[in-house]
C-alpha positions in Angstrom: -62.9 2.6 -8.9 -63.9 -0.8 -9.8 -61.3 -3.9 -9.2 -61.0 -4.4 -13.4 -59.9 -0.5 -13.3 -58.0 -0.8 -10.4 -56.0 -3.9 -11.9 -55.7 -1.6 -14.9 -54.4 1.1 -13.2 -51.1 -1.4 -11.1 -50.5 -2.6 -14.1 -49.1 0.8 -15.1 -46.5 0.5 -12.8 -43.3 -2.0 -11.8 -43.9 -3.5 -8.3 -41.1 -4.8 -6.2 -43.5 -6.0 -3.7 -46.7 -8.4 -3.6 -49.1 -6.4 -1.6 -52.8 -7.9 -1.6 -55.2 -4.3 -2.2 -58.2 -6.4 -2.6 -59.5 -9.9 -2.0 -59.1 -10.0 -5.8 -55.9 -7.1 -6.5 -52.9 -7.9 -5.7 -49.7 -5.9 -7.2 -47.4 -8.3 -9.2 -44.0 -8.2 -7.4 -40.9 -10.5 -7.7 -41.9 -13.8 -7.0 -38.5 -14.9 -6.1 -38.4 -12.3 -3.4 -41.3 -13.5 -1.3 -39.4 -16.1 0.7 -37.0 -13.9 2.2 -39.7 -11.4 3.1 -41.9 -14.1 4.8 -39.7 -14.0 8.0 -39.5 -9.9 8.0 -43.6 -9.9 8.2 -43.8 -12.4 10.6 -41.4 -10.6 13.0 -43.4 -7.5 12.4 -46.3 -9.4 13.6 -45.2 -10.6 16.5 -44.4 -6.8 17.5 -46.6 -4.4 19.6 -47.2 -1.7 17.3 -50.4 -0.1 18.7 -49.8 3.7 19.2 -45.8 3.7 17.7 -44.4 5.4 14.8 -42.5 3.7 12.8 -39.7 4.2 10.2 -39.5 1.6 7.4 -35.9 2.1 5.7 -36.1 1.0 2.1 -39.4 1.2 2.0 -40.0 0.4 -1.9 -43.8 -0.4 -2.5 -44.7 -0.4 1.5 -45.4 -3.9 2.3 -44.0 -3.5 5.6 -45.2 -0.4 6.4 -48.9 -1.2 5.2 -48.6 -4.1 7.6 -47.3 -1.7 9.9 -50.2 0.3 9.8 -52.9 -2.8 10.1 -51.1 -3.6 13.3 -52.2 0.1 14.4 -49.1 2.1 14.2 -49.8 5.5 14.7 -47.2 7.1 12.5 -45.0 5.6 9.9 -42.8 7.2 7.6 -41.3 5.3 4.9 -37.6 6.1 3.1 -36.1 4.9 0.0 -33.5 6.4 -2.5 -35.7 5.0 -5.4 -39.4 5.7 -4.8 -42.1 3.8 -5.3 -44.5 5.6 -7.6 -47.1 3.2 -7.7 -47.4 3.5 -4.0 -47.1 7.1 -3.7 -49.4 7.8 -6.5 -51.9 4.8 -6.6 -51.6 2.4 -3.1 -51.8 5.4 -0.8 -54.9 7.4 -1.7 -56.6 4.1 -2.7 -56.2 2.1 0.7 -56.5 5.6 2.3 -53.3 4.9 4.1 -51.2 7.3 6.6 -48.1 5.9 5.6 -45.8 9.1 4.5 -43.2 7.7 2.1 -40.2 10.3 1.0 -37.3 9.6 -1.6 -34.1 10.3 0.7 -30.9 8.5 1.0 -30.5 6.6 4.3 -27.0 8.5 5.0 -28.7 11.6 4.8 -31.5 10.8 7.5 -31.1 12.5 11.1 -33.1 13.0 14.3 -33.8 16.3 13.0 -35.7 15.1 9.9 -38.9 12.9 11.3 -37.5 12.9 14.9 -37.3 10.0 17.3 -39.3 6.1 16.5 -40.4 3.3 18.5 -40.0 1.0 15.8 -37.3 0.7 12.7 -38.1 -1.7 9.4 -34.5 -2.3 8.0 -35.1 -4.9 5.7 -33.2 -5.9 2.5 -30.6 -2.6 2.7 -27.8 -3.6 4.7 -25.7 -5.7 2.7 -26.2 -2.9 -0.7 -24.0 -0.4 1.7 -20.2 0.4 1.5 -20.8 2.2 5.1 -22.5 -0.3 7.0 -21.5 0.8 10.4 -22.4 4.4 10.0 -25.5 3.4 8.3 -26.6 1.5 11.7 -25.0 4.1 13.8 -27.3 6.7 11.7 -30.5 4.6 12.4 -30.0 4.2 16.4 -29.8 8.3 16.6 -33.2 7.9 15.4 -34.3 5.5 17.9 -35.4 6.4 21.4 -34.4 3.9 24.5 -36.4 0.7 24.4 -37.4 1.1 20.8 -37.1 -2.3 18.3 -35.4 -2.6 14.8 -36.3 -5.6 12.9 -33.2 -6.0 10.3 -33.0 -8.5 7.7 -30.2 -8.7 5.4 -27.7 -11.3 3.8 -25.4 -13.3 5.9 -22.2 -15.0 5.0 -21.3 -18.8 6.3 -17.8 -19.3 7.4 -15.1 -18.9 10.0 -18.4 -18.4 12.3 -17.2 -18.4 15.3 -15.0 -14.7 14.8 -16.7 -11.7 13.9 -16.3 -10.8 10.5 -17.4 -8.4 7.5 -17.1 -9.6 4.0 -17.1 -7.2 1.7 -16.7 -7.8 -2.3 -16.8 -5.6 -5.0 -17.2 -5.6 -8.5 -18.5 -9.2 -9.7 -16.1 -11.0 -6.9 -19.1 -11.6 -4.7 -22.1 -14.1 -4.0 -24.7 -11.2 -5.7 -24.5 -8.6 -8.1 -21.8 -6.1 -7.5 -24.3 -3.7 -5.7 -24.0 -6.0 -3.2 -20.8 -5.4 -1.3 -21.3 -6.2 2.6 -22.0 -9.8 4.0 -21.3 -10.1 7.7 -21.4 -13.1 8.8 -23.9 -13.8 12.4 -21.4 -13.2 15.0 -20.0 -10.1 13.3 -23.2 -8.7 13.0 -24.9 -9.5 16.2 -21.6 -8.0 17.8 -21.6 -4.8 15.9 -25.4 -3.8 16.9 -24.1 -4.9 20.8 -21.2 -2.3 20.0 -24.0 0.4 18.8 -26.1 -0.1 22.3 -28.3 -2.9 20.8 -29.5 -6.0 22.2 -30.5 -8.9 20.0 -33.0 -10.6 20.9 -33.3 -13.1 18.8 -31.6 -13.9 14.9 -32.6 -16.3 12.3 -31.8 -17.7 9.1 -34.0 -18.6 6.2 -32.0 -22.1 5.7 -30.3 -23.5 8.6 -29.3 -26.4 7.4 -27.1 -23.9 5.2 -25.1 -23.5 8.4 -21.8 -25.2 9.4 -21.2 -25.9 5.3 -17.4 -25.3 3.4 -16.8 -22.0 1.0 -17.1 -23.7 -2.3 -15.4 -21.5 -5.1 -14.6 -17.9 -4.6 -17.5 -17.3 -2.6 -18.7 -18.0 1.0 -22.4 -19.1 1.7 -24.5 -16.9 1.4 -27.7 -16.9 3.3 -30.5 -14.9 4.7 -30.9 -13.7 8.1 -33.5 -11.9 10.1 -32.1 -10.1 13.4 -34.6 -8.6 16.3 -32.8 -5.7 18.4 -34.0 -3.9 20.6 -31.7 -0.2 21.4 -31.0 0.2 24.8 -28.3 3.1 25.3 -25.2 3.8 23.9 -22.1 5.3 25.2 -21.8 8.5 24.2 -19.2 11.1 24.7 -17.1 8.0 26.2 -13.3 7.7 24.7 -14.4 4.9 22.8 -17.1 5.9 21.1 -15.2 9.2 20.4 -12.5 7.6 19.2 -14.6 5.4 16.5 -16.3 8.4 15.0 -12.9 10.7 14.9 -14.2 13.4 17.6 -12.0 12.5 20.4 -8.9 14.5 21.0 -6.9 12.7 22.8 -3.2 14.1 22.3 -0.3 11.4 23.3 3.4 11.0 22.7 2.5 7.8 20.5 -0.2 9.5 17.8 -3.0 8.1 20.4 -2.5 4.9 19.3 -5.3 2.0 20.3 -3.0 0.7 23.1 -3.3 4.6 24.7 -6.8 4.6 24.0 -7.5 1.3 25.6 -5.3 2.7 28.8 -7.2 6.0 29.0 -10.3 4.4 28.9 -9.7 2.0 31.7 -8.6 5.4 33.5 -11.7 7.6 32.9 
């Protein structure tokens, strides 16, 4: 195919992402995207990738996981609700890639379905989901001990020091009204610790953003870029129990949070 047939050939499709096929091609993305996606690459970069499989979560048109795959994954499996069929049918066979890529719903993904990773891509998903915890709880069952997550995702300024979820609907928020969860740092970086992770490290694409007052109805809003790596979580523990509904704690009180907070010091 000759780079004329193969321009010919992307323009037949919509493209989310800029990915560079040749030294000429490149697929015409959304330009106003790029900057938030600068960070996400370069934190893939800095990763050790040689020999891993990876799991890129909203995977769209691959640019993460073709980068993953220059940076010598061994495996990586790419998920998205709304698949990419200029990748899948024209990026794939022409770079000759490995990168698997399968329309799926993140809420239906468990360890069953592509087993365990080294590495999770969780970019530009987070703050789209009404079930944010699960959604992270879903990814770390996929994760084996000592494995990474690089997670991007909208971040809300405000009351900064307290952990805290915002979470508008309709057209009350900073987006469009598919966007619908905004944590702000500290609420974020605490619910990954609460899920076994540790962050290593968690940036924001304008930091002089920071530290500046809610003006109208909405907080600002800014983008974020958080590097975890999933150590162990507690499993089978009241707590954790407790959180996902399996526990079966039976006390005078209903099993209040009080009783659960008692029995746990006790066990």
């Amino acid at each position: 195919m000759t780079e004329a047939e193969l321009q010919q050939r992307i323009g037949q499709y919509k493209f989310y992402h800029t990915i560079k096929v040749t030294d000429a091609v490149s697929t015409l993305g959304v330009p106003e995207h790029a900057l938030s996606q600068q960070p996400v690459l370069a934190e893939i970069n800095k990763l050790d990738l040689a020999g891993k499989k990876v799991l890129d979560v909203g995977c769209r048109d691959g640019l993460y996981s073709f980068l993953a795959e220059r940076c010598g994954a061994a495996e990586i499996v790419g998920i998205d609700h709304d698949l990419s069929l200029g990748a899948v049918e024209l990026l794939i066979p022409y770079l000759n890639s490995k990168v698997r890529m399968h329309q799926m719903n993140l809420l239906d993904l468990k360890p069953e379905t592509f087993g365990q990773f080294d590495v999770v891509i969780f970019a530009g998903v987070l703050y789209h989901l009404r079930y944010p915890f699960w959604s992270l709880k879903l990814l770390r069952d996929v994760m084996r001990p000592g494995s990474m997550m690089v997670l991007e995702t909208a971040v809300f300024y405000g009351q900064d020091k307290f952990p805290m979820l915002y979470c508008p609907t309709e057209d009350n928020g900073p987006y469009e009204s598919t966007s619908c969860t905004f944590f702000n740092r500290q609420g974020l970086t605490e619910t990954l610790e609460s899920l076994g992770f540790k962050v290593h490290s968690s940036s924001v694409l304008h930091p002089a953003a920071e530290g500046k007052p809610c003006t109208g109805n909405s907080p600002v809003v800014d983008r974020a870029v958080f590097v975890c790596e999933y150590l162990a979580h507690h499993e089978g523990t009241v707590l954790e129990d407790y959180w996902t509904g399996l526990h079966t704690l039976k006390t005078q009180d209903g099993g209040n949070a009080a009783s659960v907070k008692k029995n746990a010091q006790l066990s």
